[in-house]
VEXKE-826283 format. One record per atom (N, C-alpha, C, CB): residue in three letters; z, y, x. Coordinates in steps of 0.2 Angstrom, whole numbers, plus 2048, in hexadecimal, padded with zeros to 3 digits. Glycine has a CB too. Layout:
residues N
alaZYX...
//
This chain:
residues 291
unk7C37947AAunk7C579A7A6unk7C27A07A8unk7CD79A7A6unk7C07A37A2unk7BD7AA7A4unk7C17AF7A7unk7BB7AD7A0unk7C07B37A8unk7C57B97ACunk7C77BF7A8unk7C17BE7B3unk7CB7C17A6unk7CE7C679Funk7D07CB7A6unk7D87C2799unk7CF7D07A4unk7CF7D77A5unk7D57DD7A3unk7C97D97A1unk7DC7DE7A2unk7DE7E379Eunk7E17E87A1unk7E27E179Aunk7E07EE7A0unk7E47F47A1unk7EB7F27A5unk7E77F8799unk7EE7F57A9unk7F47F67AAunk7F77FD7A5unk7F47F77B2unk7FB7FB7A4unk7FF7FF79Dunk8048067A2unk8077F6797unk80080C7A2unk8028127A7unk7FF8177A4unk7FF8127AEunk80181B7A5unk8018247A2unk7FA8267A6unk80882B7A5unk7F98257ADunk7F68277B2unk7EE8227B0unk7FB8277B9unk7EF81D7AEunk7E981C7ABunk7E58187AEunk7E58217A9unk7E88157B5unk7E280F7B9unk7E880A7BAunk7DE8137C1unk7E58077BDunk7E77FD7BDunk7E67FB7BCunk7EC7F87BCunk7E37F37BAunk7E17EE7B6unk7E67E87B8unk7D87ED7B6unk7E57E37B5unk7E97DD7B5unk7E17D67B5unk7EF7DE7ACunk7E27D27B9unk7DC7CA7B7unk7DF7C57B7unk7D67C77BDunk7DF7C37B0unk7E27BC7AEunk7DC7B67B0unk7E47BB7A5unk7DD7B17B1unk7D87AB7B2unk7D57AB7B7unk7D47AA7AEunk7D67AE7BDunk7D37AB7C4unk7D57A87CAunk7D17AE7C7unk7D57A47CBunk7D879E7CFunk7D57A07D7unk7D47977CCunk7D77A67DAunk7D67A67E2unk7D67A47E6unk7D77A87E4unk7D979E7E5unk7DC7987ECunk7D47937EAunk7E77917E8unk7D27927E6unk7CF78F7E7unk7C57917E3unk7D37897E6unk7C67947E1unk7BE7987DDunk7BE79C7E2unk7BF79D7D4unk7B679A7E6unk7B37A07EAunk7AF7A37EAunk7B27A07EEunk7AC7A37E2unk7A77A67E0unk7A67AE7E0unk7A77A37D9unk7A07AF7E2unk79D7B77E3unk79F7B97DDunk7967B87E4unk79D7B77D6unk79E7BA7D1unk7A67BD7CFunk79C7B67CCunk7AC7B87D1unk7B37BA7CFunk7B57C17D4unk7BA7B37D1unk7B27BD7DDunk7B47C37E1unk7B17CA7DFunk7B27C17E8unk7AB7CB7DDunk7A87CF7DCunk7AC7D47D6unk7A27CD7DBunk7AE7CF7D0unk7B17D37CAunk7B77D77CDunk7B37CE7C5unk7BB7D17D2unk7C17D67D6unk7C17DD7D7unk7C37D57DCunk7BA7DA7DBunk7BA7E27E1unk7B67E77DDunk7B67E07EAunk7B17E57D8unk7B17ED7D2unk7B77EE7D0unk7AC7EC7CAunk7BA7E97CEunk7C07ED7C9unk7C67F37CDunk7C47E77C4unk7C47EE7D5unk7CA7F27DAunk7C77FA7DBunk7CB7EF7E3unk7BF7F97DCunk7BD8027DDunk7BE8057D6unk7B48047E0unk7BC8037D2unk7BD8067CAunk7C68097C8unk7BC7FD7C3unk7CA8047C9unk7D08047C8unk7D38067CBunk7D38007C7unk7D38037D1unk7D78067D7unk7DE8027D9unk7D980D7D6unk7E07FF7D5unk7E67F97D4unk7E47F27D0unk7EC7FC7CFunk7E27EC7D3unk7E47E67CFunk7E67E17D1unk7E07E57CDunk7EB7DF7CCunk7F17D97CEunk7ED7D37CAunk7FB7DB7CBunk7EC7CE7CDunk7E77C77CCunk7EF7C27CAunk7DF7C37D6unk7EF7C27C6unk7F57BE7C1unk7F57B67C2unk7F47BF7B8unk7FC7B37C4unk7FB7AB7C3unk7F77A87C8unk7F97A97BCunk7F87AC7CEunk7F67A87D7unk7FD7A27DAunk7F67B17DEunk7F779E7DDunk7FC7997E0unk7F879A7E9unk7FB7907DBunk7F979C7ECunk7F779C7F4unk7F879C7F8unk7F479F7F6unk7F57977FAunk7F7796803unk7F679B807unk7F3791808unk7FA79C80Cunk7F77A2810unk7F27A0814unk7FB7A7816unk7EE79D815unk7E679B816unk7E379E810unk7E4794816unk7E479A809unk7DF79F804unk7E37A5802unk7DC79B7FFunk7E87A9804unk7E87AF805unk7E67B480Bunk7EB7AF805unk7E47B280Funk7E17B4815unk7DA7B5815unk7E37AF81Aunk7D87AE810unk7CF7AC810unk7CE7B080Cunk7CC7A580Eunk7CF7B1805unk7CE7B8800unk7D07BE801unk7D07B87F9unk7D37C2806unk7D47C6809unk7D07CA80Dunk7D87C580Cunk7CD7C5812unk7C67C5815unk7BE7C6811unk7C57BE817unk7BF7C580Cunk7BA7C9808unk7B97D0807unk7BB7C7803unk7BF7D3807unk7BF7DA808unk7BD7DD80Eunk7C47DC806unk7BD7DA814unk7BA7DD81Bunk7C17D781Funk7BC7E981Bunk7C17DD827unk7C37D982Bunk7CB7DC827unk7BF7DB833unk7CE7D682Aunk7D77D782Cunk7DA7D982Funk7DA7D382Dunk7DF7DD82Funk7E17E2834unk7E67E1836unk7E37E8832unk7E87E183Cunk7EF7DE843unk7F37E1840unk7EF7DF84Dunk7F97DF840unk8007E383Eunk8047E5843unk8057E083Bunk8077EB843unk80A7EE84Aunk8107EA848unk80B7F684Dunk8127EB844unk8197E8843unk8187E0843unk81C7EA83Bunk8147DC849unk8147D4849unk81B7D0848unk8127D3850unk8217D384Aunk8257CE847unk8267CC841unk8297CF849unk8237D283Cunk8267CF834unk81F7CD833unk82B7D582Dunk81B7C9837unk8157C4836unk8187BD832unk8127C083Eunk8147BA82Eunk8167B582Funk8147B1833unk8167B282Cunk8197AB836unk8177A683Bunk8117A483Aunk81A7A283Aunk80D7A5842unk80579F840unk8017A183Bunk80779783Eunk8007A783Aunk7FF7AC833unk7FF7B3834unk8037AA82Eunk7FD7B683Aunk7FC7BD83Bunk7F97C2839unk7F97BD83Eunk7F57C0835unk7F27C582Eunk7F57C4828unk7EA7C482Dunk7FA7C4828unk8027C2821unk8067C7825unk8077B7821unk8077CC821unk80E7D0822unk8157CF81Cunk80C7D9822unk81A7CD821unk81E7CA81Cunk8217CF818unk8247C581Eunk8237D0812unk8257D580Eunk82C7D280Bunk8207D6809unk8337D380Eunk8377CD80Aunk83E7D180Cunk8367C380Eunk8437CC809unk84B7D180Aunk84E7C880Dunk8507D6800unk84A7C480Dunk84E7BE80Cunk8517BD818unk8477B6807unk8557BA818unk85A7BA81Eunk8587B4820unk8627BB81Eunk8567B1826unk8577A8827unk8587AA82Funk84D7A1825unk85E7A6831unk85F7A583Aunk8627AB83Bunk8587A4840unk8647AE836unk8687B7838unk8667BD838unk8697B883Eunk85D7BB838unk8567C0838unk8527C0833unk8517BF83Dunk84F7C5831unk84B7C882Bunk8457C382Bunk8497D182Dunk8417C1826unk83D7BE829unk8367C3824unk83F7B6827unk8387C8823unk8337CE822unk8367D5822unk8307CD81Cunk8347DB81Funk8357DF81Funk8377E2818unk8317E2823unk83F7E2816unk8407E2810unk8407EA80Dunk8477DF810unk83F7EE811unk83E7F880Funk8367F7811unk8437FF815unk8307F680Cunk82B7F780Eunk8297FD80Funk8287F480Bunk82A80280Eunk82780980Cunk82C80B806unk81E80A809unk83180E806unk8348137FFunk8328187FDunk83B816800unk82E81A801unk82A822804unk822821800unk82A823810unk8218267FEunk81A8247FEunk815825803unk8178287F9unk81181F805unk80C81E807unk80581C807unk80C81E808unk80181B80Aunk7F981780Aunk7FB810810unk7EF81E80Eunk7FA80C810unk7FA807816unk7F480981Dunk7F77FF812unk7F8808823unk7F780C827unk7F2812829unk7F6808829unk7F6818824unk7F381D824unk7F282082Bunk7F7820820unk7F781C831unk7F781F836unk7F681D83Cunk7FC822835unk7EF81983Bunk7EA81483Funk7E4819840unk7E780B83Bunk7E1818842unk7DB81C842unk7D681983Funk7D781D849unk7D781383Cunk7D2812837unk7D580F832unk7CD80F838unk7D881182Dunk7DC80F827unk7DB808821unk7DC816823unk7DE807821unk7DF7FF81Dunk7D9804815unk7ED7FA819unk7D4800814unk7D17FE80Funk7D47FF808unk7D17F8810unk7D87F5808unk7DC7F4803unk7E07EF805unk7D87F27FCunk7E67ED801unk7EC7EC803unk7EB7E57FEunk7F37F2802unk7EE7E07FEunk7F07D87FAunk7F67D57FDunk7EA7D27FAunk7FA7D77F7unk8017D67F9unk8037D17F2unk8057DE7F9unk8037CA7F4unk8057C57F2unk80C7C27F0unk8037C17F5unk8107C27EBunk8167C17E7unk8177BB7E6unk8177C57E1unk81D7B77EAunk81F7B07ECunk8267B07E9unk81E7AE7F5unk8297B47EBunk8307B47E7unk8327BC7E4unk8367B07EDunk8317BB7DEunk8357C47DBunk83C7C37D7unk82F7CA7D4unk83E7CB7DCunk8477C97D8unk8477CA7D3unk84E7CD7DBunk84B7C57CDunk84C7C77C5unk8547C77C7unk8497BF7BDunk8567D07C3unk85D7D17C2unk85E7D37BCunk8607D67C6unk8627CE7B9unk8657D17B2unk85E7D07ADunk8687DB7B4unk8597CA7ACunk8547C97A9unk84D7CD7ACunk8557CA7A2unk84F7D47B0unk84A7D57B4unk8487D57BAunk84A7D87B3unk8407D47B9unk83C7D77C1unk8407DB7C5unk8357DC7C0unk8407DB7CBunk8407E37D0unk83F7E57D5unk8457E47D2unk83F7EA7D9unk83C7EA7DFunk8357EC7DBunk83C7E37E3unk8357F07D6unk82C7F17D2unk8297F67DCunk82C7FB7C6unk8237F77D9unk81F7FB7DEunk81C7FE7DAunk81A7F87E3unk81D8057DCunk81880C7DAunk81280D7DDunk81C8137DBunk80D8117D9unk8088117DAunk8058197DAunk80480C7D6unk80281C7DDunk8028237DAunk7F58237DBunk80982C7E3unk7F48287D6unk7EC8277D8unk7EB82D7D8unk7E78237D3unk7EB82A7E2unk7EA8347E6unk7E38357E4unk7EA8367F2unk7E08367E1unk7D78387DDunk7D983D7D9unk7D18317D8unk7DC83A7D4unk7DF83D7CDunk7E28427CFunk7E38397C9unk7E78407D4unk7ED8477D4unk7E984C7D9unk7F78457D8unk7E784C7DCunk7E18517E3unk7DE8537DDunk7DB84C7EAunk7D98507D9unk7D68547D4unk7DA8587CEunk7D084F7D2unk7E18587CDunk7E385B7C7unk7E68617CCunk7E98587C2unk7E28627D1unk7E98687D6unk7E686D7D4unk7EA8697E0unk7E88737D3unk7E387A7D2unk7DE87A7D7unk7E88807D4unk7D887F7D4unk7D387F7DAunk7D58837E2unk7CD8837D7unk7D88867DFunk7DC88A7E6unk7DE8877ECunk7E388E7E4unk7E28827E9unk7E587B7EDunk7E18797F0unk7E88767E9unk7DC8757EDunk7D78717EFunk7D38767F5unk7D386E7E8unk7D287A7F4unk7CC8807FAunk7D28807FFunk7CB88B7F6unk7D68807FEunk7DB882804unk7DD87B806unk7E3885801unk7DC876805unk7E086F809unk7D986A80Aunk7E786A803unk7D286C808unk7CE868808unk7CA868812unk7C986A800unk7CD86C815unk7CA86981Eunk7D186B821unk7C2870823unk7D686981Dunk7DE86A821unk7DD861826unk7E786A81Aunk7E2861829unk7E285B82Eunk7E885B82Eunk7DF85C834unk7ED853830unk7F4853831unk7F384C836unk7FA85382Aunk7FA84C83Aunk7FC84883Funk7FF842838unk80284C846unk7FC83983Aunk7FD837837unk80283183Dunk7F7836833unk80B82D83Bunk80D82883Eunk81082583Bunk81082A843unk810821841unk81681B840unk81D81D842unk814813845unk81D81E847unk82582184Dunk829820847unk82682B851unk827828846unk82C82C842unk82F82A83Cunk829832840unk82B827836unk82C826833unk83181F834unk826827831unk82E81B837unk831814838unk83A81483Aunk82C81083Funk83881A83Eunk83F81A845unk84581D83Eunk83E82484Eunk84382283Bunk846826835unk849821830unk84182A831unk84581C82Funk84781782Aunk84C81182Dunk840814828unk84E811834unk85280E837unk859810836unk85180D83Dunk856818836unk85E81B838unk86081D831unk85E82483Eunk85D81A82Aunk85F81C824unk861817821unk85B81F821unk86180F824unk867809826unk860804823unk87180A820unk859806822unk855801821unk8567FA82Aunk84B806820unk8547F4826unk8587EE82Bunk8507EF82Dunk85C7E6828unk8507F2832unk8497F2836unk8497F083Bunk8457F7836unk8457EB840unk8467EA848unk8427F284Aunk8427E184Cunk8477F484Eunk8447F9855unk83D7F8858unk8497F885Cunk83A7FD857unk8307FC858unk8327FA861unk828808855unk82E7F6862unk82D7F586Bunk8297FA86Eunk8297EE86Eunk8277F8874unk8237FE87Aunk81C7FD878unk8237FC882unk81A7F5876unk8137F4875unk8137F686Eunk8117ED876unk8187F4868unk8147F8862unk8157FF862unk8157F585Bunk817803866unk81780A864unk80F80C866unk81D80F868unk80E80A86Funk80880A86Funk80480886Bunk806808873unk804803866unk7FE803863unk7FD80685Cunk7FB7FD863unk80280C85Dunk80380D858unk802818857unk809809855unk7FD81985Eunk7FF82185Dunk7FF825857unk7FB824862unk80182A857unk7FF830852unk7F6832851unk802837856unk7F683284Dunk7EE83384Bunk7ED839846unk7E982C848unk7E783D846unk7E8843843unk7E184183Cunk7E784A848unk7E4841835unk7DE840831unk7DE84682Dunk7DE83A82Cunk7DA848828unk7D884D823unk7DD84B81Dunk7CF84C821unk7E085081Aunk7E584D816unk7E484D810unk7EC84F817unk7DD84D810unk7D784C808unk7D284780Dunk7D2857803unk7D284180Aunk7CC83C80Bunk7C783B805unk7CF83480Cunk7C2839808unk7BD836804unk7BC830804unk7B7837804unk7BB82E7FEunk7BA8267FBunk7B3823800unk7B78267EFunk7B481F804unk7AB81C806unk7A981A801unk7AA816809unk7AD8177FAunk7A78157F6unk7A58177F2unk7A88107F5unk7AB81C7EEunk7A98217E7unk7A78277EAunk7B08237E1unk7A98297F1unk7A98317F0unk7AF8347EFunk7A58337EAunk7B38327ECunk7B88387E8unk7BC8387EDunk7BC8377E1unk7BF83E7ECunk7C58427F3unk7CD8407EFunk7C484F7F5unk7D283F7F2unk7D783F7F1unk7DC8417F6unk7D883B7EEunk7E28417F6unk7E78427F8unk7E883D7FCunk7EA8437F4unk7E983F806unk7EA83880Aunk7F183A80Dunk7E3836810unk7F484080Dunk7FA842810unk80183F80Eunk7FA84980Funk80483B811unk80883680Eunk80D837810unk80782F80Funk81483A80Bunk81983980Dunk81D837813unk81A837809unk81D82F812unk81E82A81Aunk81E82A81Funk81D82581Bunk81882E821unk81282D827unk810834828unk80A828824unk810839827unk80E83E828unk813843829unk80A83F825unk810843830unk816849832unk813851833unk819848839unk80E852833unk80D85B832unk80685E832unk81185F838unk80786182Funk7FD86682Eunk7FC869835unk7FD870826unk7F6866838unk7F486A83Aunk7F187183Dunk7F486883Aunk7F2875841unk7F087A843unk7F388183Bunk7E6878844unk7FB87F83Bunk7FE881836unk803882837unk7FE87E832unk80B888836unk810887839unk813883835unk81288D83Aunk818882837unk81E87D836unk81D88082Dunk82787F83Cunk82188482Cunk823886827unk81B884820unk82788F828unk819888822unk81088781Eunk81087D81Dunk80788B824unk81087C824unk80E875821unk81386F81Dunk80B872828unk81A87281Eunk81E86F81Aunk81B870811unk82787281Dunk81B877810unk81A87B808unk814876808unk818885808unk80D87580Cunk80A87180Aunk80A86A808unk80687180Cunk80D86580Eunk80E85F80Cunk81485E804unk81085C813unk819863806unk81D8617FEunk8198607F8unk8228697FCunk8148677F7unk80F8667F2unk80C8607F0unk80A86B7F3unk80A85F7F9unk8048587F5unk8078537F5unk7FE8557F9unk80E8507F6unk81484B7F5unk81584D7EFunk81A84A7FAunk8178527EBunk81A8547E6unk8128537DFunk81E85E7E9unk80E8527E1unk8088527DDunk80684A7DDunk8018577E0unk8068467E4unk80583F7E4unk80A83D7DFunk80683C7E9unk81083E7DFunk81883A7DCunk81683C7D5unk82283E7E0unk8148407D1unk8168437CCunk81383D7C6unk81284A7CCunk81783A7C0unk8158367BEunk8108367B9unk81A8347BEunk80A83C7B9unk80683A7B6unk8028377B8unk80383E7B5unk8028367C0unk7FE8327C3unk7FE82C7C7unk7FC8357C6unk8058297C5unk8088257C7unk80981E7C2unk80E82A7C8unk8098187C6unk80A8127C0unk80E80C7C5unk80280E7BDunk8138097C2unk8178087C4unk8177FF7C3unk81C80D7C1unk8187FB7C6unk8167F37C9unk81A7EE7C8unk8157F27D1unk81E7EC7C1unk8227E77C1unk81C7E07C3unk8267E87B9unk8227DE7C8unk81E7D87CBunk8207D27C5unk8227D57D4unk81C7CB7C6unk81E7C67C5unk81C7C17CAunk81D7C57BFunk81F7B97CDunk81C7B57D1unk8177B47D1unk81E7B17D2unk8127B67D4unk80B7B27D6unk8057B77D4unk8097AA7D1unk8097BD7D2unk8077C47D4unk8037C47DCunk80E7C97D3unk7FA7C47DAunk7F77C87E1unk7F47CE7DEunk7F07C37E6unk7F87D37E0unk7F67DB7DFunk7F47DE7E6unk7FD7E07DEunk7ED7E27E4unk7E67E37E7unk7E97EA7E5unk7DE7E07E6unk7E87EF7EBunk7E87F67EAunk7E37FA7F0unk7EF7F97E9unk7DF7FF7EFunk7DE8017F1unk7E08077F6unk7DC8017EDunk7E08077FDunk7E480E800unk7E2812800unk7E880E806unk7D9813801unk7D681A7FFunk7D881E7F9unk7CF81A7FFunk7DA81B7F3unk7DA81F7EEunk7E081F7ECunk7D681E7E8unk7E681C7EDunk7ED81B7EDunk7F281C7F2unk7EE8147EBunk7F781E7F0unk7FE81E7F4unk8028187F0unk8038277F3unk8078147F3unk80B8127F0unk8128137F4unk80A80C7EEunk8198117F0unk82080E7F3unk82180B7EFunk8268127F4unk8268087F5unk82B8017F1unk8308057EFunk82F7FB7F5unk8337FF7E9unk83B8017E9unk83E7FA7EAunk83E8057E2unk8447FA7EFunk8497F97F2unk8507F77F1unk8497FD7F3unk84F7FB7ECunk8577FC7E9unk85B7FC7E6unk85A7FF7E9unk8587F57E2unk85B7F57DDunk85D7EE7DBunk8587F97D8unk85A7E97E1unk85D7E47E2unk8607E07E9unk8597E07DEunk8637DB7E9unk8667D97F2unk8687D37F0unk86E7DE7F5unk8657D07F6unk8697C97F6unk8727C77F3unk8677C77FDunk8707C37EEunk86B7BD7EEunk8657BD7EBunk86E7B87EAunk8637C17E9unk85E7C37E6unk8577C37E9unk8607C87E4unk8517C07EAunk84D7BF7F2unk8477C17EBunk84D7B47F9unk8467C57F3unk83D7C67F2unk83B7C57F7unk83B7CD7F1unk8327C37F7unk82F7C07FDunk82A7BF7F9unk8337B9801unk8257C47FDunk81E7C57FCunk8197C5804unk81E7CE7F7unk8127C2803unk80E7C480Aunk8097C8808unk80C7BF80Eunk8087CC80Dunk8037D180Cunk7FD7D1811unk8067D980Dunk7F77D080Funk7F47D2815unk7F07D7814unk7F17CD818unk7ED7DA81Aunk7E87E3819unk7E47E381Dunk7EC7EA81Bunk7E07E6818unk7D77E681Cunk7D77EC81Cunk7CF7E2817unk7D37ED823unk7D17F4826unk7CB7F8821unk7CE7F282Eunk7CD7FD823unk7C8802821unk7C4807824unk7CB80681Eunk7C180A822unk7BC810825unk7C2814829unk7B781681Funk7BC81882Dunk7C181F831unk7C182482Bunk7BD82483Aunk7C782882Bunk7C782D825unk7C2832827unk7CD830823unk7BF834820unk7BB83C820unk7BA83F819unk7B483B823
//
């Protein structure tokens, strides 16, 4: 079957949708190739009506570059390391993923020194409450909203720099009743504070957007307290805004490809609970150093 192409249906005017490709088992240059134009074009694409092993999720993952170790190793899957479990479901008393992926807006490891690529995050079980999807994912396209800021804006935040983490973020999200295990000694080490430009460039287009992420970023550099809060509000308050923003009703066998150079996303959370099970795997390919 050939590959169909459509719009994702959004104000903000990017996503696409691929009907008819069979990733588990078509390893042709031509399908991978269509993907990954349409991912730098679009910036969002969910490849519809997947059945995959995590072998051939892992193995078309790898196409995009190398795979990236998860600090959070326990919500691995088993015997499947480059699978981050995404899930609310309980077995033996314990989570067997991480059911508050991000509420917050962010990019996927924004706060590595060399930041995830693109993200594929594979949909095995989605909660229907009440005839609907839930647990959608938002999308925001930091390009667009960086480029609708006033010029003023832009002159003023284009060689700013901010401290980018995990800690903070993670530790905050415990104490706000997210069922998270307590980060260990070894993943905090491998997880220090790193400082990026809070305007990136695309490696592959060029275009600057917005990398200062809500979740993960804790403050402007070489800026007082007070200045660098008035800044970051702005550029959260311009990412979130929903001209630029599209929003991700899942269905099962959903593999959604996004881009984290040109995107922020969050989950939502909250709006369904067991009995209701979600259980998605993700895996993330590394990226350039930001500049």
């Amino acid at each position: 079957m050939p590959l169909t192409v459509h719009p994702l249906a959004n104000d903000a005017g990017f996503g696409v949708e691929i009907i008819g490709a069979d990733l588990g088992h078509d390893k042709s240059d031509e399908v991978f190739g269509a993907i990954e134009d349409a991912l730098h074009e679009h910036l969002v694409v969910v490849v519809r009506d997947q059945k995959l092993s995590p072998e051939q999720h892992i193995a078309f993952s790898r196409r995009f570059g190398v795979l990236a170790d998860h600090v959070l190793s326990p919500y691995a899957l088993p015997g499947h390391p480059e699978i981050y479990v995404v899930s609310n479901i309980i077995e033996n008393g314990k989570p067997i993923g991480v059911a508050d992926a991000g509420p917050k807006w962010h990019s996927d490891f924004c706060y590595r020194a060399r930041p995830s690529r693109c993200s594929l995050l594979y949909a095995l079980e989605v909660p229907v409450v009440d005839g609907e999807p839930r647990g959608d994912t938002h999308f925001s396209n930091t390009i667009a909203a960086y480029e609708a800021l006033p010029e003023g804006t832009r002159k003023r935040i284009d060689s700013l720099k901010a401290v980018y983490g995990l800690m903070h973020s993670y530790e905050q999200r415990i104490k706000g009743g997210a069922n998270l295990l307590p980060l260990t000694e070894e993943q905090k080490a491998k997880a220090p504070d790193v400082v990026h430009p809070v305007v990136r460039t695309h490696p592959y287009s060029g275009r600057r957007g917005i990398f200062a992420c809500e979740l993960n970023t804790s403050h402007v550099v070489g800026v007082s307290a007070d200045e660098s809060k008035a800044i970051l509000d702005e550029l959260y308050a311009q990412v979130a805004h929903p001209k630029f923003t599209y929003r991700h009703k899942w269905r099962t066998g959903d593999l959604l490809i996004w881009d984290n150079v040109a995107t922020q996303h969050r989950a939502n959370s909250k709006d369904y609970e067991l009995p209701h099970r979600r259980r998605m795997h993700r895996t993330t390919v590394r990226g350039h150093a930001v500049f």
